[in-house]
Structures are given as structure tokens and as C-alpha cells.
ZAVEX-35738 format. One record per residue (C-alpha): residue in three letters; chain; x, y, z. Coordinates in Angstrom, 1 decimal. Example, Ala and Ser with C-alpha at 12.3 -4.5 7.8 and 13.67 -1.06 7.14 Angstrom:
+------+-------+--------+--------+--------+
: resn : chain :     xx :     yy :     zz :
+------+-------+--------+--------+--------+
:  ALA :     A :   12.3 :   -4.5 :    7.8 :
:  SER :     A :   13.7 :   -1.1 :    7.1 :
+------+-------+--------+--------+--------+
***
This chain:
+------+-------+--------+--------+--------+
: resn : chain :     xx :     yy :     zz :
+------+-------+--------+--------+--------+
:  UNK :     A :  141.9 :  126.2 :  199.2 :
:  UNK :     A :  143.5 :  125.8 :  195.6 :
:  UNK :     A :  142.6 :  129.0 :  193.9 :
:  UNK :     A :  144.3 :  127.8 :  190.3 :
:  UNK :     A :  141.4 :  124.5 :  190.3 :
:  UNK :     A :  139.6 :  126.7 :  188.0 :
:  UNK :     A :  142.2 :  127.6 :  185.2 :
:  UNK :     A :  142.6 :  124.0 :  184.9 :
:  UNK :     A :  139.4 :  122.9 :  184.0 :
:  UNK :     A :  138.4 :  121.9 :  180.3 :
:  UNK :     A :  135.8 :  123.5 :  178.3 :
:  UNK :     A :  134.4 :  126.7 :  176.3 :
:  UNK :     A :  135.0 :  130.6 :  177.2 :
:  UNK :     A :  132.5 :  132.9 :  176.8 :
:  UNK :     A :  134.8 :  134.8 :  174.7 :
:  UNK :     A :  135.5 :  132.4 :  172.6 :
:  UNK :     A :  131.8 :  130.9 :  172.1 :
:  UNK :     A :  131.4 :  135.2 :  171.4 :
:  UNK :     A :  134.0 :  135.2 :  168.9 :
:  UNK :     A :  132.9 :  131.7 :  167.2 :
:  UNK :     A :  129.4 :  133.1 :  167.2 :
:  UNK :     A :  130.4 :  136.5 :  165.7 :
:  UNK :     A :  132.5 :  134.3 :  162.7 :
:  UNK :     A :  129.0 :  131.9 :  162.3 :
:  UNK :     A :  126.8 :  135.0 :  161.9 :
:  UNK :     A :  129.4 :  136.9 :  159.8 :
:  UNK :     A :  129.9 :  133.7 :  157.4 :
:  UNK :     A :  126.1 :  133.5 :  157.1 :
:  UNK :     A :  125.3 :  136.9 :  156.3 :
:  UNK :     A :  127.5 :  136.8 :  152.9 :
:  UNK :     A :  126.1 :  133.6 :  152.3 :
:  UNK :     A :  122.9 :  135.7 :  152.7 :
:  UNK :     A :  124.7 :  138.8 :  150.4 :
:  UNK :     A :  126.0 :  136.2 :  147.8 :
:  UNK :     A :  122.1 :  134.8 :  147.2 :
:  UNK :     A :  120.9 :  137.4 :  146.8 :
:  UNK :     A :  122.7 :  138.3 :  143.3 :
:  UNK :     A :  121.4 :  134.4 :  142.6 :
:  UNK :     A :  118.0 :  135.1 :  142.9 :
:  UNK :     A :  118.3 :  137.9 :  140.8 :
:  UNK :     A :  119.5 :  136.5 :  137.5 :
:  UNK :     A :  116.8 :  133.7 :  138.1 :
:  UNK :     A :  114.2 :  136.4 :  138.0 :
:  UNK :     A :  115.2 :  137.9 :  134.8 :
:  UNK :     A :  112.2 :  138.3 :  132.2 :
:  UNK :     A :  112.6 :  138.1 :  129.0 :
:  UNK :     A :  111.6 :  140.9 :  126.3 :
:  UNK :     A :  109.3 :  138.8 :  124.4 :
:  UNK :     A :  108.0 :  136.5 :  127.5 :
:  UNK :     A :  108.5 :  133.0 :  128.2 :
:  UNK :     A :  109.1 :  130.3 :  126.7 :
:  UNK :     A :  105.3 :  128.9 :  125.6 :
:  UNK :     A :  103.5 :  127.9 :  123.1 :
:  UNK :     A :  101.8 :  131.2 :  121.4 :
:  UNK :     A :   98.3 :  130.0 :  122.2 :
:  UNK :     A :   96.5 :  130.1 :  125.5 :
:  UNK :     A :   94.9 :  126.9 :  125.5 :
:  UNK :     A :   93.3 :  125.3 :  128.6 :
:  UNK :     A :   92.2 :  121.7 :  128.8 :
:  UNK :     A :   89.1 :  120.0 :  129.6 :
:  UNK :     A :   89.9 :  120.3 :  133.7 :
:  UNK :     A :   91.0 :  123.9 :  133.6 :
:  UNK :     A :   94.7 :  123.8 :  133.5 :
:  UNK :     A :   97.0 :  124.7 :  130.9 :
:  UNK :     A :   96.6 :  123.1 :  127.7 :
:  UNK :     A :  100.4 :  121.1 :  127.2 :
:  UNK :     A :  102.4 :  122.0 :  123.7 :
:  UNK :     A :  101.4 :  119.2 :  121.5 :
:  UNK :     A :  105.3 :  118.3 :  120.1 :
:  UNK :     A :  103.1 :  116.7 :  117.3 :
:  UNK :     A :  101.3 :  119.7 :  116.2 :
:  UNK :     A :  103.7 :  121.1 :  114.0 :
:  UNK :     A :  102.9 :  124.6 :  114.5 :
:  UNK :     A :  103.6 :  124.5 :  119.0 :
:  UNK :     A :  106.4 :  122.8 :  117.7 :
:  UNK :     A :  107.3 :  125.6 :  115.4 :
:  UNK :     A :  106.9 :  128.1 :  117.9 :
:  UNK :     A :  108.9 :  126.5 :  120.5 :
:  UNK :     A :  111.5 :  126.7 :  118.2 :
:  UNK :     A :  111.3 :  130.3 :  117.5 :
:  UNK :     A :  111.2 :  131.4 :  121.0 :
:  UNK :     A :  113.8 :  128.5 :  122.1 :
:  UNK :     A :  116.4 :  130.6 :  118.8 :
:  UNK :     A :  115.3 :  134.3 :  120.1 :
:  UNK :     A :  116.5 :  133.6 :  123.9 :
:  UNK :     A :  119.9 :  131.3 :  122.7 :
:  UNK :     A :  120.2 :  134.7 :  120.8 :
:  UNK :     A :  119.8 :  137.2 :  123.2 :
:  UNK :     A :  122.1 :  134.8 :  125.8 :
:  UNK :     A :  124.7 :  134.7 :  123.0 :
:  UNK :     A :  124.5 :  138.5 :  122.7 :
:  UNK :     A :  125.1 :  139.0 :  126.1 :
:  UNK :     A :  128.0 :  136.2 :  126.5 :
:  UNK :     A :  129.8 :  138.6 :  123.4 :
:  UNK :     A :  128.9 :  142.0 :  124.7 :
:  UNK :     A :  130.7 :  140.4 :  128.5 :
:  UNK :     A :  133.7 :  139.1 :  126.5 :
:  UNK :     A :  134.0 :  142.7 :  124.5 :
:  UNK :     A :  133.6 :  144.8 :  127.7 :
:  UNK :     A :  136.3 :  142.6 :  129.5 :
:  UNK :     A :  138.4 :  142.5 :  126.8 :
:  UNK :     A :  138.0 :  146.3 :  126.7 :
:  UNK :     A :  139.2 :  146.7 :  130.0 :
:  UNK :     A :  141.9 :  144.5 :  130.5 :
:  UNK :     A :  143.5 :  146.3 :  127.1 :
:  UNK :     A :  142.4 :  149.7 :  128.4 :
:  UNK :     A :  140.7 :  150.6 :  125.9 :
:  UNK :     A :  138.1 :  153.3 :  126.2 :
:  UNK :     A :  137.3 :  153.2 :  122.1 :
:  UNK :     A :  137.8 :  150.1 :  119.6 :
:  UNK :     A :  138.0 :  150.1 :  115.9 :
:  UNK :     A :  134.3 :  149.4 :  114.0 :
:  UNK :     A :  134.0 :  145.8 :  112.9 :
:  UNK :     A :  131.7 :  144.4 :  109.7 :
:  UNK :     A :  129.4 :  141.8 :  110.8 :
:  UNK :     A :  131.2 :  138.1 :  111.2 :
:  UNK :     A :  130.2 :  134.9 :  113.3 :
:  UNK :     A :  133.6 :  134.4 :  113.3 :
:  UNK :     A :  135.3 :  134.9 :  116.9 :
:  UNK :     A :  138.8 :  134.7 :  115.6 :
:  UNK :     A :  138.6 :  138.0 :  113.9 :
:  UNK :     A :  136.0 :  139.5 :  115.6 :
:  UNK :     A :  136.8 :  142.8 :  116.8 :
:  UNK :     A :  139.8 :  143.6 :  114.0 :
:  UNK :     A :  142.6 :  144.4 :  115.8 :
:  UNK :     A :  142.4 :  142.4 :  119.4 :
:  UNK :     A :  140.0 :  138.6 :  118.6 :
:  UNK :     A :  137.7 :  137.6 :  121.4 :
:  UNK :     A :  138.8 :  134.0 :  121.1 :
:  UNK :     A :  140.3 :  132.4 :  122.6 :
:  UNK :     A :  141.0 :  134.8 :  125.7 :
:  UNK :     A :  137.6 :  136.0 :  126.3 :
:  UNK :     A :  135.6 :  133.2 :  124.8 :
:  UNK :     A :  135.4 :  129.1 :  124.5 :
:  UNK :     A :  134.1 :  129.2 :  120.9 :
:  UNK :     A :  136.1 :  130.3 :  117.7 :
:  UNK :     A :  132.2 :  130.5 :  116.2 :
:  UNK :     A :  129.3 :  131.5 :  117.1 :
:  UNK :     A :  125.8 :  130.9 :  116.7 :
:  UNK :     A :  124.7 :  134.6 :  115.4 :
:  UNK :     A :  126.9 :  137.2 :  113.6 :
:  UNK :     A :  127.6 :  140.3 :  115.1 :
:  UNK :     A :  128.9 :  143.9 :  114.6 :
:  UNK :     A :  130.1 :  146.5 :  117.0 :
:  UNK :     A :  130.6 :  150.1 :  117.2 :
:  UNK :     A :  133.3 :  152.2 :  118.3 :
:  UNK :     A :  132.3 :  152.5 :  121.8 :
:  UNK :     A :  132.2 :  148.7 :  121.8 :
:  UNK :     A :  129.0 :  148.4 :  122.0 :
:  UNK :     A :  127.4 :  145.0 :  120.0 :
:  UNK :     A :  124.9 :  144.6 :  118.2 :
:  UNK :     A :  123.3 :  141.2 :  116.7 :
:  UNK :     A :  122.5 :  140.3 :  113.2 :
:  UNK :     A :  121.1 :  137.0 :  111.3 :
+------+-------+--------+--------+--------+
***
């Protein structure tokens, strides 16, 4: 009787189907982790609520009326609402480039800075562009305080 016939044979362990089983499930669980953050940034609300025309309209059949691009006041509006979120996504984009910026200098205070669009000098002493951000302009001006906190202005 050959008692080695069995180390010889091809094919799976149970350990290692265990151990390729426990890297599957480990890999899919961050996937699941990693979503997760995902689906929360695709749930954010604005302040002022979505992007719609002002009026509630419903057609004939019930459903929401469609913005009439004709109508020059749903157009108006659309446009309003469309400046107020590229403003508040701006805002944030500069308040993420000061705050990293912030860090990486190790700064825990900044120097005031008068309101500017211009991304070059904006704060004073240590610019945003081009390390922190891809423009040298932005769309909005903006100030900040000495905790580096920014605010927004027109």
C-alpha cells in the first residue's frame, strides 16, 4: 500500500480555499466601508433645496410640470440656483485647500486676508495656487479670518 499517493495528488486545501475565502470577504467588506463614504456625499442637501424651477407646477397628467427653457423667468431661476450651488461648491473647494494648506505649514493661526478672487495672493503670506488649487482665479471672492476660516463674498 503507497501511503505518499495522497500528497501527490493535484488540487485545493481546505486551508487554503479558508485563507482565499477570508482575503475575498476581507477585500469585500472595505469595498463595502469605502461605499459607504460614496453614498454619503451623494446624499448631501443643499441649504436652499434643489435645483428646480421655483414654481410647483403639475401638467395636465399629474406629473411635474418640465422648466420651460423658453420662459425666461424658469430660465432665470435655473440660473440663480445653478450660481448659488457652483458657489457654495467653490466655497468648499477654498475652505479644503486653506485647511490643507494649514496643516501641511503647521499652522494653527494665519494672517487676515481682504477679500480677492485672486488665488495667487490669496491668503497674504503662503498663496493657495498653485499647491493647493488648479485655478489662479476663482469664480467668487473671498476673505478669511485668523483661524482660517473662509468666508464668501460677491
Amino acid at each position: 500500500m503507497n501511503l505518499h499517493h495522497h500528497r501527490h495528488e493535484k488540487g485545493f486545501s481546505t486551508i487554503g480555499l479558508i485563507v482565499t475565502l477570508s482575503i475575498i470577504g476581507v477585500l469585500s467588506a472595505g469595498i463595502t466601508t469605502a461605499s459607504d463614504g460614496t453614498h454619503q456625499i451623494s446624499s448631501i442637501h443643499w441649504d436652499n433645496g434643489p435645483l428646480v424651477p421655483s414654481t410647483n407646477s403639475v401638467s395636465s397628467n399629474g406629473e411635474p410640470a418640465v422648466p420651460d427653457i423658453e420662459n425666461s423667468a424658469d430660465l432665470s431661476t435655473i440660473q440663480s440656483q445653478s450660481d448659488r450651488i457652483a458657489g457654495q461648491m467653490e466655497l468648499q473647494i477654498v475652505q479644503t485647500a486653506m485647511d490643507t494648506m494649514m496643516i501641511y505649514q503647521g499652522f494653527h493661526t494665519i494672517g487676515a486676508t481682504a477679500k480677492t478672487n485672486d488665488m495667487t495672493a490669496f491668503p497674504a503670506a503662503y498663496p493657495l495656487y498653485p499647491q493647493y488649487l488648479r485655478d489662479p482665479q476663482s469664480r467668487f471672492y473671498y476673505t478669511c479670518d485668523s483661524t482660517g476660516q473662509v468666508f464668501q463674498g460677491k
